[in-house]
C-alpha positions as CSV (number, residue, x, y, z in Angstrom):
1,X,-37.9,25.3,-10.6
2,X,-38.4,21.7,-11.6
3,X,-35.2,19.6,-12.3
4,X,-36.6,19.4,-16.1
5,X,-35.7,22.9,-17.0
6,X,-32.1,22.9,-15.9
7,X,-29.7,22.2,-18.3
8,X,-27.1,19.4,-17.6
9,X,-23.6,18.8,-19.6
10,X,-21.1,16.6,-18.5
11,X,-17.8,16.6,-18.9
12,X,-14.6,14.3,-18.4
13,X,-11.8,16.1,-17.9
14,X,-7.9,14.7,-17.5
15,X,-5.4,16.9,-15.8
16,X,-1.9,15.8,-15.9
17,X,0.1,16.3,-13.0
18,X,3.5,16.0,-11.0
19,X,3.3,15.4,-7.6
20,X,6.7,15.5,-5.3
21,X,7.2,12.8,-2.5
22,X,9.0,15.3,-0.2
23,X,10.8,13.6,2.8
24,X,9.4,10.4,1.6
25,X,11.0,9.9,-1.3
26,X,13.1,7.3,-0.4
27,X,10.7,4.7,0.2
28,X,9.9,4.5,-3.5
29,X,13.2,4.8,-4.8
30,X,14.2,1.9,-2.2
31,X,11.2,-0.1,-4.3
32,X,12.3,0.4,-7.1
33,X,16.1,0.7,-6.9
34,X,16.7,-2.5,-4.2
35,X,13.5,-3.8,-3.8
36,X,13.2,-3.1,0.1
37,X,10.7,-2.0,1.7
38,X,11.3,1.1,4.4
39,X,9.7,2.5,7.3
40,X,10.1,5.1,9.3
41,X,10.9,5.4,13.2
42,X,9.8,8.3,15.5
43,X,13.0,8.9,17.5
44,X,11.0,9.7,20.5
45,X,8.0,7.1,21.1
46,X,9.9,4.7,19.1
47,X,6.7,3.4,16.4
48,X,7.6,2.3,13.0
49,X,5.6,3.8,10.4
50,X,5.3,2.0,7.1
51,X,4.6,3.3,4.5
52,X,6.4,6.1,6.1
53,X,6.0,9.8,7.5
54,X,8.2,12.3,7.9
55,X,7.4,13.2,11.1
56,X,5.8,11.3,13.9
57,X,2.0,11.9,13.9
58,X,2.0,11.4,17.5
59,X,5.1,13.1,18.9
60,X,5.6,15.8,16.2
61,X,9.6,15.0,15.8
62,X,11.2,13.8,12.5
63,X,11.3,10.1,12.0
64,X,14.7,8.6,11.3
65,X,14.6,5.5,8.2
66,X,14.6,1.9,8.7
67,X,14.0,-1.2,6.7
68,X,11.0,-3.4,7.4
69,X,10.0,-6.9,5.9
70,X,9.9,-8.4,3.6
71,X,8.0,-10.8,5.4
72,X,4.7,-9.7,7.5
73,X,1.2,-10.7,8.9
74,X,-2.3,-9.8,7.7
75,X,-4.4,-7.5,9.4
76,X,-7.5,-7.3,7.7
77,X,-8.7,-8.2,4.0
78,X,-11.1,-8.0,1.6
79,X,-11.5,-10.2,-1.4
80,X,-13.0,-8.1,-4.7
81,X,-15.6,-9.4,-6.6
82,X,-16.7,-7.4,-9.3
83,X,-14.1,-5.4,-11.7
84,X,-12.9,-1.5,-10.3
85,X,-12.5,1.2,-12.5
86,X,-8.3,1.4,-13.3
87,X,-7.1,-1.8,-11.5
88,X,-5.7,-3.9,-13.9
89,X,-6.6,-7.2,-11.9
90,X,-8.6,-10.3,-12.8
91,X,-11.7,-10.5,-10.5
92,X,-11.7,-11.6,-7.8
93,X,-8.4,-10.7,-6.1
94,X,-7.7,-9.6,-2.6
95,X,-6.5,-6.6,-0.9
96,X,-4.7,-6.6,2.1
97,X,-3.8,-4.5,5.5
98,X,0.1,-6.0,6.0
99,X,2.0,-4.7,9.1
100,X,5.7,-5.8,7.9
101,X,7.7,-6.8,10.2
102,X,9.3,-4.2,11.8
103,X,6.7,-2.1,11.8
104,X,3.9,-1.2,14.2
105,X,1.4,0.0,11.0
106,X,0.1,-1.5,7.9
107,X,0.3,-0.7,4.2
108,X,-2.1,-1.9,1.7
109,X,-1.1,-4.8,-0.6
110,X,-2.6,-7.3,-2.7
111,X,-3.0,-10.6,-1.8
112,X,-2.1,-13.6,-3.7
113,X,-5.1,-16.1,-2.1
114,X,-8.5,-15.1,-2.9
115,X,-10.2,-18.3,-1.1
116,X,-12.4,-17.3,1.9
117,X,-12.0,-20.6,3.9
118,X,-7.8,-20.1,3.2
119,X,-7.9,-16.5,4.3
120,X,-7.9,-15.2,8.1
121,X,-6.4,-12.6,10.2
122,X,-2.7,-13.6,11.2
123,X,-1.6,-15.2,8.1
124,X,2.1,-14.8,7.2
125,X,3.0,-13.5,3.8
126,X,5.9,-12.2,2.1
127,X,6.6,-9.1,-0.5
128,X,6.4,-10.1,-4.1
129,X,7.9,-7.0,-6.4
130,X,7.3,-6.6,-9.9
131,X,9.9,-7.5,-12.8
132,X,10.0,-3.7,-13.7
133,X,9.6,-1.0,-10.9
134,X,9.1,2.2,-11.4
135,X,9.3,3.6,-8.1
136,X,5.1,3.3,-7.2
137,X,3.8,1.4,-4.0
138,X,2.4,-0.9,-6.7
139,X,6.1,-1.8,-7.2
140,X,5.2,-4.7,-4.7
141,X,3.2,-6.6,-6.9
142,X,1.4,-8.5,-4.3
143,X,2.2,-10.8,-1.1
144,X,2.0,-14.4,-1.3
145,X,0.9,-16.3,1.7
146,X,3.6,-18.1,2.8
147,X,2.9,-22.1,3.5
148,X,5.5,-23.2,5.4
């Protein structure tokens, strides 16, 4: 049967939804409340998740809480060029793997620089929340590189 023939309709469909953090929970409340920014320690190997897990993906044991940054280094990066579907950011911008310190992972940010020759691996930067949190990861606003 040629591809002709067969009928197509598409459809958009929105689905509103509530989705529980679980044991994680208080990492965004912690945004939003206090602006800190928490990991997670496995109490057996000792590694600092962030953003957190409940239980250790290595050890399989429950993770105990602890603060991390708000200061921390840049992993990896990528500056955007053309405009994403729902981000509400003026092109280009950049996104960023931060390992806060504290922790032995990274969590997604955006970065405040967008300047190729100004960006590299290793650069310090600190935590930047928004006026009005609401308890979201994109309570951090973005990190600024920090200068000094």
């Amino acid at each position: 049967m040629k591809d002709e023939n067969i009928f197509k309709a598409y459809y958009k469909i929105e689905a509103e939804y509530m989705y529980s953090y679980g044991r994680i929970s208080r990492f965004f409340s912690e945004l939003k409340d206090n602006k800190r920014i928490m990991g997670t320690k496995c109490s057996k190997c000792g590694i600092v998740f962030c953003p957190p897990t409940s239980d250790c993906p290595k050890c399989w044991v429950p993770t105990e809480w602890v603060e991390v940054g708000p200061k921390g280094t840049l992993l990896h990066y990528t500056v955007i060029g053309l405009q994403p579907i729902h981000v509400d950011r003026k092109v280009p911008f950049t996104i960023g793997l931060v390992k806060f310190d504290g922790a032995d992972t990274g969590l997604m940010c955006f970065i405040d620089e967008t300047d190729l020759k100004k960006l590299k691996r290793g650069l310090r930067v600190e935590a930047i929340f928004k006026g009005k949190r609401e308890g979201y990861v994109t309570d951090i606003d973005h990190c600024r590189v920090i200068t000094d």
